[in-house]
VOGU-384132 format. One record per residue (C-alpha): residue number from 1; residue in one letter; x, y, z. Coordinates in steps of 0.1 Angstrom, whole numbers, plus 5000, padded with zeros to 4 digits. Layout:
<atoms>
ATOM miro lumgu   xx   yy   zz
ATOM  NUM     A    X    Y    Z
...
</atoms>
This chain:
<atoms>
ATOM miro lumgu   xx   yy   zz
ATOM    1     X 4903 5105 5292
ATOM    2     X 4910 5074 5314
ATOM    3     X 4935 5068 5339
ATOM    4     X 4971 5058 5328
ATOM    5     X 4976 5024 5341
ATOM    6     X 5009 5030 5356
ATOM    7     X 4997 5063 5368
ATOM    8     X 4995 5052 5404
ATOM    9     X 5032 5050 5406
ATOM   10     X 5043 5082 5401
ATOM   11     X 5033 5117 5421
ATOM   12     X 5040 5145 5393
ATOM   13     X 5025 5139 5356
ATOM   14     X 5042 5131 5325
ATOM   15     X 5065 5160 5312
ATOM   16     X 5042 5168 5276
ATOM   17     X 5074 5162 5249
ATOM   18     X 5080 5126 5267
ATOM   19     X 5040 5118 5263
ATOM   20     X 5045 5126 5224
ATOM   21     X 5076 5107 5221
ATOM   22     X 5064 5077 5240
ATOM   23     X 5026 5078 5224
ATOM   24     X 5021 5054 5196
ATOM   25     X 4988 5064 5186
ATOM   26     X 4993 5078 5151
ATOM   27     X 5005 5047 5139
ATOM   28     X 4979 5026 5154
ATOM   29     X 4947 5041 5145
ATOM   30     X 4947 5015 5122
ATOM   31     X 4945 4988 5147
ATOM   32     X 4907 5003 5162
ATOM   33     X 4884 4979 5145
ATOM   34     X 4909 4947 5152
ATOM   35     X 4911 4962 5187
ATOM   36     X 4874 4960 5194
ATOM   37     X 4871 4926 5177
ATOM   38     X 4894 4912 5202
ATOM   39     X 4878 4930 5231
ATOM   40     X 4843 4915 5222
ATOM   41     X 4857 4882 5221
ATOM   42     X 4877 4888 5255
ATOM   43     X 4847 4902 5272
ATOM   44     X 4825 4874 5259
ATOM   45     X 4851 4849 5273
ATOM   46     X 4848 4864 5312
ATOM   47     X 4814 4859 5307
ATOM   48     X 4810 4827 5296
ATOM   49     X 4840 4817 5323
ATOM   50     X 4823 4834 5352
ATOM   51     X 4853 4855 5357
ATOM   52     X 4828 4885 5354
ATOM   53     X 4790 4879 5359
ATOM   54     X 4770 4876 5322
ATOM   55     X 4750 4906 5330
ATOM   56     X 4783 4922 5332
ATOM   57     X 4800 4910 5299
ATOM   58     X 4764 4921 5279
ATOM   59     X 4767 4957 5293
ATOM   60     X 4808 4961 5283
ATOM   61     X 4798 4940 5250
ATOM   62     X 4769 4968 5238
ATOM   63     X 4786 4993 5248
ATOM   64     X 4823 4981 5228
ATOM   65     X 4791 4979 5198
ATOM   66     X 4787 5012 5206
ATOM   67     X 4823 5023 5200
ATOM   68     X 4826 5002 5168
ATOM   69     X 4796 5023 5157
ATOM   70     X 4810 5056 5165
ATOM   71     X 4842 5041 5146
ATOM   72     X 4821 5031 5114
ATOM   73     X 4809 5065 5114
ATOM   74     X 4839 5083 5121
ATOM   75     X 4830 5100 5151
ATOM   76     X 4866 5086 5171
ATOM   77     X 4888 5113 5178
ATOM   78     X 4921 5098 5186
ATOM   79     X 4936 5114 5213
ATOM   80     X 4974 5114 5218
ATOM   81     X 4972 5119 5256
ATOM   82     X 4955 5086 5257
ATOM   83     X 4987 5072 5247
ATOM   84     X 4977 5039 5225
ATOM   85     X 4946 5025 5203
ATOM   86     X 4941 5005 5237
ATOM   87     X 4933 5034 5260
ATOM   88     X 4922 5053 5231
ATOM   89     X 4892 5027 5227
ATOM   90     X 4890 5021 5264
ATOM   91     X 4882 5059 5270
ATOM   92     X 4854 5058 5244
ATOM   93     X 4840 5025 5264
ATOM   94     X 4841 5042 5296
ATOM   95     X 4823 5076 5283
ATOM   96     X 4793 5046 5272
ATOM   97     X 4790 5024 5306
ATOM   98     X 4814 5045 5329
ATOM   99     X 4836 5024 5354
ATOM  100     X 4820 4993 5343
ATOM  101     X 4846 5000 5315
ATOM  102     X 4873 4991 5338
ATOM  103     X 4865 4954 5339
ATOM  104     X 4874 4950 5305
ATOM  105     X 4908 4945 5312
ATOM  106     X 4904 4914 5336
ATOM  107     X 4929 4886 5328
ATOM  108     X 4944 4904 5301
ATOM  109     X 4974 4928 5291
ATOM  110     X 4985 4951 5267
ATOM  111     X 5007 4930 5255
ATOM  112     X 4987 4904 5243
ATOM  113     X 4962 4926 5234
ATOM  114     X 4981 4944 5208
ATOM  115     X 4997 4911 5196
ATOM  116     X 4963 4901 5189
ATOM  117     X 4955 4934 5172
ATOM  118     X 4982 4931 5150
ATOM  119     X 4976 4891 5148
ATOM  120     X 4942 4901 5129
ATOM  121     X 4954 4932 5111
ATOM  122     X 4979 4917 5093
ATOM  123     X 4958 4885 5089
ATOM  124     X 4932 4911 5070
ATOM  125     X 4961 4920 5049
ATOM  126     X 4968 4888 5035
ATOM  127     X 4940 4879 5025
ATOM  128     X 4934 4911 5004
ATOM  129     X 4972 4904 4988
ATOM  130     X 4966 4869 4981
ATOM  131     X 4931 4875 4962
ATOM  132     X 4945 4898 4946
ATOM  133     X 4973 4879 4938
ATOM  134     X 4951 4851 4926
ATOM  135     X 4932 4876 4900
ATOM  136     X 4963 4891 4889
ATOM  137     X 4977 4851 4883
ATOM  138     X 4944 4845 4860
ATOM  139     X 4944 4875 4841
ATOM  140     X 4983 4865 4834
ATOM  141     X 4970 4828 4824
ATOM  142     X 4942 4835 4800
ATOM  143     X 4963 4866 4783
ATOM  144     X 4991 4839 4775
ATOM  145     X 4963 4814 4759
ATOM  146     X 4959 4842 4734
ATOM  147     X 4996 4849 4731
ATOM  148     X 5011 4811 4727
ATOM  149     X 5020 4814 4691
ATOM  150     X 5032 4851 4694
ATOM  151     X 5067 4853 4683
ATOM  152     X 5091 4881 4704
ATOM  153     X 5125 4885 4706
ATOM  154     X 5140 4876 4738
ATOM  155     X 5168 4897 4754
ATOM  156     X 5200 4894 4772
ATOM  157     X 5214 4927 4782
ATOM  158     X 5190 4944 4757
ATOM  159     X 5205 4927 4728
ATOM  160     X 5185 4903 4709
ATOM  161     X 5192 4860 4720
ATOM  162     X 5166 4839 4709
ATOM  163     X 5135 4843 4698
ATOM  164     X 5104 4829 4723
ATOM  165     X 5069 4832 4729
ATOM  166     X 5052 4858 4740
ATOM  167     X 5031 4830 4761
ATOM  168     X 5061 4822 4781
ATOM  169     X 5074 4852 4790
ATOM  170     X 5041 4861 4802
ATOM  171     X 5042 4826 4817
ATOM  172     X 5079 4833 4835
ATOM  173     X 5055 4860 4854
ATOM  174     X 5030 4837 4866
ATOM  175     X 5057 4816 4881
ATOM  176     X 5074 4843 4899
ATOM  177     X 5039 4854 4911
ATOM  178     X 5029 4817 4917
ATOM  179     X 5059 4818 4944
ATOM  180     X 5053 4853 4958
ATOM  181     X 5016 4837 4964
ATOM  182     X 5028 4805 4981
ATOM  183     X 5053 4829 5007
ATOM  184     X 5020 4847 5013
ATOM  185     X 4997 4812 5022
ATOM  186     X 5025 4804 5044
ATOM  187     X 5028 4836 5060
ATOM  188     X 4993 4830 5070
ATOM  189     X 5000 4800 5088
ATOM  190     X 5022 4816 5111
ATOM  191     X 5001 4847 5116
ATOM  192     X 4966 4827 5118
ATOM  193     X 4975 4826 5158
ATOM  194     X 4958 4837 5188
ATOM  195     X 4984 4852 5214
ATOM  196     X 4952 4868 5234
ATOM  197     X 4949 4850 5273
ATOM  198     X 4989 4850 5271
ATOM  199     X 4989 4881 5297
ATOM  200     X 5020 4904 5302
ATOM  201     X 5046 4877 5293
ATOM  202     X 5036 4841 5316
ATOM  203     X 4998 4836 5311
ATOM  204     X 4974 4846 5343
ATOM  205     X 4959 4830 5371
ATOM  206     X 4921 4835 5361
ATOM  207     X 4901 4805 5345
ATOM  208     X 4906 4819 5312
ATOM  209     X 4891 4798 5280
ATOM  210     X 4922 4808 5256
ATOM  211     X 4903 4779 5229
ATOM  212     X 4870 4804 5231
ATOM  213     X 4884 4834 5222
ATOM  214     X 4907 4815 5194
ATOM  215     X 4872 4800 5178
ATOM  216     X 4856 4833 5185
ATOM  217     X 4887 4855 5163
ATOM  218     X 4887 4830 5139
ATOM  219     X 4921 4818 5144
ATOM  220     X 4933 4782 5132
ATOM  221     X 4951 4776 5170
ATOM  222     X 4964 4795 5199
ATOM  223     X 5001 4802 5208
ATOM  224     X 5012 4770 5228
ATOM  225     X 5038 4793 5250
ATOM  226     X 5029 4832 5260
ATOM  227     X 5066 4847 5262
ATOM  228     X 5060 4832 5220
ATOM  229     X 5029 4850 5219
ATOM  230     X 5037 4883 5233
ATOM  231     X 5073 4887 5222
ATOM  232     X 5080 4883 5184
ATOM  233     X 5075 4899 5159
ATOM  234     X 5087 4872 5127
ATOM  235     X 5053 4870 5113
ATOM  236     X 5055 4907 5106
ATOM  237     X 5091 4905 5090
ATOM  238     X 5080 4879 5070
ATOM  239     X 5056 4894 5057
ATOM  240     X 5074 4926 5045
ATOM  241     X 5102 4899 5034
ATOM  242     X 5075 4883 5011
ATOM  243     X 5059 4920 5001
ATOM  244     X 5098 4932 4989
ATOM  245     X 5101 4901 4970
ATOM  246     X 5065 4910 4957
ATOM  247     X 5074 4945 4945
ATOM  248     X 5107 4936 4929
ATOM  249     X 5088 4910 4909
ATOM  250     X 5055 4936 4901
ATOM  251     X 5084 4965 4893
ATOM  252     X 5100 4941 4871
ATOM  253     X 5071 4937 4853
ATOM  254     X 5061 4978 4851
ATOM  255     X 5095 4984 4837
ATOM  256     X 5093 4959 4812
ATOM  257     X 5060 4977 4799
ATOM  258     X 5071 5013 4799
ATOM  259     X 5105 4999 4781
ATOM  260     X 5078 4981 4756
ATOM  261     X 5058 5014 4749
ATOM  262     X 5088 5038 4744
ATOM  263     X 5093 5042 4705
ATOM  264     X 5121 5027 4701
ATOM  265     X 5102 4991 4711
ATOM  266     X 5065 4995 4702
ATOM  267     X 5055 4960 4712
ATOM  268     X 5029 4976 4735
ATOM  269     X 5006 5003 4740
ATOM  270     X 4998 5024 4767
ATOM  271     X 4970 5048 4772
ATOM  272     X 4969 5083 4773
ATOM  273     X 5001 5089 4752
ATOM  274     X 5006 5124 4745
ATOM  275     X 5033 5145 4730
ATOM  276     X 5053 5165 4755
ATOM  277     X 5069 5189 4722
ATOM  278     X 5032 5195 4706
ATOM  279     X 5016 5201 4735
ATOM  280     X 5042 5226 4746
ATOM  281     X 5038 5244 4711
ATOM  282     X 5000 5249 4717
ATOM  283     X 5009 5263 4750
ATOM  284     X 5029 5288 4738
ATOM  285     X 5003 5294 4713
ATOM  286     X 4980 5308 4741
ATOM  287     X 4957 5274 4742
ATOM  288     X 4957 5268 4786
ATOM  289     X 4985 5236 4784
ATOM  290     X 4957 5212 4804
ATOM  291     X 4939 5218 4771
ATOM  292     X 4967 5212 4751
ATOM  293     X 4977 5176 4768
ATOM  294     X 4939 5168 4758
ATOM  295     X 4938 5177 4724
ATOM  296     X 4976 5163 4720
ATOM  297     X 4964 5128 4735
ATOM  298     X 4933 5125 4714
ATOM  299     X 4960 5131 4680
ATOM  300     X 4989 5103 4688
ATOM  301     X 4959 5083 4697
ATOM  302     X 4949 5087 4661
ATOM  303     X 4982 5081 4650
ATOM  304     X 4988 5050 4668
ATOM  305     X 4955 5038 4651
ATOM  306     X 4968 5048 4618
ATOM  307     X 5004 5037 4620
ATOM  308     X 5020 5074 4612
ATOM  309     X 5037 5098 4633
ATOM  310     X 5028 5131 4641
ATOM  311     X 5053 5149 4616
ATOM  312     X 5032 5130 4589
ATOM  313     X 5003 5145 4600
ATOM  314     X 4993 5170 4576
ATOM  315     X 4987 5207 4578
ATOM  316     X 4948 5208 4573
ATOM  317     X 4943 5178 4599
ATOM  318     X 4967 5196 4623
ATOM  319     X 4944 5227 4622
ATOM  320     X 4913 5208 4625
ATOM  321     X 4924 5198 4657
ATOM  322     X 4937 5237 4665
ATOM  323     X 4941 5265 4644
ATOM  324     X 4965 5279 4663
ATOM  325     X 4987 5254 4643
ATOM  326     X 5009 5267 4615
ATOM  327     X 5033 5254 4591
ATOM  328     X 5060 5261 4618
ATOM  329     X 5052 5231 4644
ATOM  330     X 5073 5209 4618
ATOM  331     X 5100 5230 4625
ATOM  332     X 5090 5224 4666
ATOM  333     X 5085 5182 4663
ATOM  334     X 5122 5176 4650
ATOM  335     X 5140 5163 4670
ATOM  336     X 5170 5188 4672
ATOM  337     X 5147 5221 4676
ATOM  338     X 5131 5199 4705
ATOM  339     X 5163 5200 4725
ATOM  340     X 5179 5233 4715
ATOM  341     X 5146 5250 4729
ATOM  342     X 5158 5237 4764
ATOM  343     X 5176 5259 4774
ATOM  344     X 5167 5261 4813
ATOM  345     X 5190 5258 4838
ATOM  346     X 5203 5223 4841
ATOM  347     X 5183 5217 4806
ATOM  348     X 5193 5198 4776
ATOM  349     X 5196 5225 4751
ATOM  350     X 5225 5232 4736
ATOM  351     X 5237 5263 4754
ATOM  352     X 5228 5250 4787
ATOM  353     X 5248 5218 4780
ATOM  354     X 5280 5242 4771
ATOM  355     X 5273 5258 4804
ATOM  356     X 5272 5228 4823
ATOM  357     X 5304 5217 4810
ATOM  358     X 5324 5250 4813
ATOM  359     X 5310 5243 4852
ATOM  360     X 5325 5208 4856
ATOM  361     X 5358 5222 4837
ATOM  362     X 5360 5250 4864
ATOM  363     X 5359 5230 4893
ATOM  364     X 5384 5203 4879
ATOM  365     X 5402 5228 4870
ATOM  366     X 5412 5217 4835
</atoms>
């Protein structure tokens, strides 16, 4: 464990529930690898500035390899009492090249250092969304090629208005993704920003080479003022601002294909279907119900192939697939015997629904 950096002010120690509630380390595990990455461009920095002697920055720099190692690996134990991924990391470097460790730190803070951590985390980020976004935005285009002369109704309030192409309503998608994917490229430009050299909150008096360390990171430019640097936060609110926007446009999209699978649409088909009622039956029957979904999937699949439902599914197929089917799972697949057999508490059977009732009655009191 190293030494708190504010631990020189105070004579007695931390009281243990305050540590917890103060310790951010849970939440920034995630931060380690970005956390090293800065620190190997930092340390290479006092080096090549003469801040710290190059035989100096080497040593720190093989042994923050080290570290990054023992991270690949997963040999890093995060420990709360070491408070933040900074002294988490930090402890790790000193248990590698002892005291050395401590020059590390030279001409820098933990506030810049964790705005730069988060500064190449979240730049990780989006780059992931926006390839992805990019695939997703090509599958869209060359299923609509296929679909241009598809004819679908299209809805207004669930009621049919006009009648389109299935091309352009998958085309309405790629324009609402085409959007989400521009928010995301600008994003970037504000997060593509090196706050590291900005210090605690007004810079540092150390020759620093804040333009290295930017090239080194791979950032597009450094923060032109350090309170800027250290302080806000907008390119993270912006982001989730752009990811919301994201999700309602990708839920959108989900509910429009469960509400195109369920029977009463059938313009789409999803795998794995099953039926809930059949599959219950064979449970009942004895057959273990995991087994039951299996065998129940591999029949509507059939079916969907064959354009039938399962009540026109004869007797003599039905047994092939189990012959603990009888004549009576007709009975079981209408749709009344379905819901009078619920009868659970809460359930949609019959009986449970005149129980529910006489409840609400009760405490109405009518």
């Amino acid at each position: 464990m190293v030494e708190k950096l504010w631990g020189g002010r105070f004579e007695a120690s931390l009281d243990k529930q305050t540590e917890e509630f103060g310790a951010s380390i849970k939440f920034e595990q995630r931060l380690a690898p970005f956390d090293l990455k800065g620190s190997l461009a930092h340390v290479k920095m006092l080096g090549e500035t003469g801040i710290i002697t190059t035989e100096e920055s080497q040593k720190i720099a093989e042994g923050l390899k080290k570290v990054e190692e023992k991270l690949l690996n997963g040999q890093i134990e995060f420990k709360m009492e070491n408070e933040d991924i900074h002294m988490n990391m930090e402890s790790y470097l000193h248990q590698e090249i002892g005291p050395l460790a401590g020059k590390l730190h030279t001409a820098r803070s933990r506030n810049d250092q964790v705005a730069t951590d988060m500064h190449l985390y979240l730049k990780s980020i989006l780059e992931a969304v926006l390839e992805a976004l990019k695939g997703l935005r090509e599958t869209i285009v060359k299923l609509a090629v296929n679909q241009i002369d598809t004819i679908m109704p299209g809805y207004t309030h669930l009621q049919h208005a006009q009648p389109i192409s299935f091309g352009q309503h998958l085309m309405a998608y790629y324009q609402m993704l085409t959007r989400d994917f521009e928010r995301f490229e600008f994003n970037v430009k504000h997060t593509d920003m090196n706050p590291l050299g900005a210090a605690a909150l007004a810079g540092t008096t150390f020759p620093i080479d804040r333009m290295l360390t930017t090239k080194l990171l791979g950032f597009e430019k450094a923060y032109d003022n350090s309170m800027d640097a250290v302080s806000d936060r907008d390119f993270i609110l912006e982001f989730l601002s752009n990811a919301s926007l994201l999700m309602m446009h990708l839920s959108r999209f989900c509910e429009e294909l469960l509400l195109w699978s369920s029977h009463e649409f059938k313009f789409v088909s999803l795998s794995d279907a099953y039926s809930t009622e059949l599959a219950d039956y064979l449970a009942t029957k004895g057959l273990p119900f995991r087994k039951a979904h299996e065998l129940v999937g591999l029949l509507v699949l059939d079916c969907i192939k064959k354009g039938i439902y399962l009540q026109d599914v004869n007797l003599q197929d039905y047994q092939m697939l189990s012959p603990l089917i009888n004549e009576d799972v007709y009975e079981v697949l209408k749709s009344r015997t379905a819901v009078s057999r619920r009868n659970s508490l809460g359930g949609t059977g019959f009986e449970s629904v005149k129980k529910q009732i006489e409840e609400a009655k009760k405490e109405l009191q009518i």
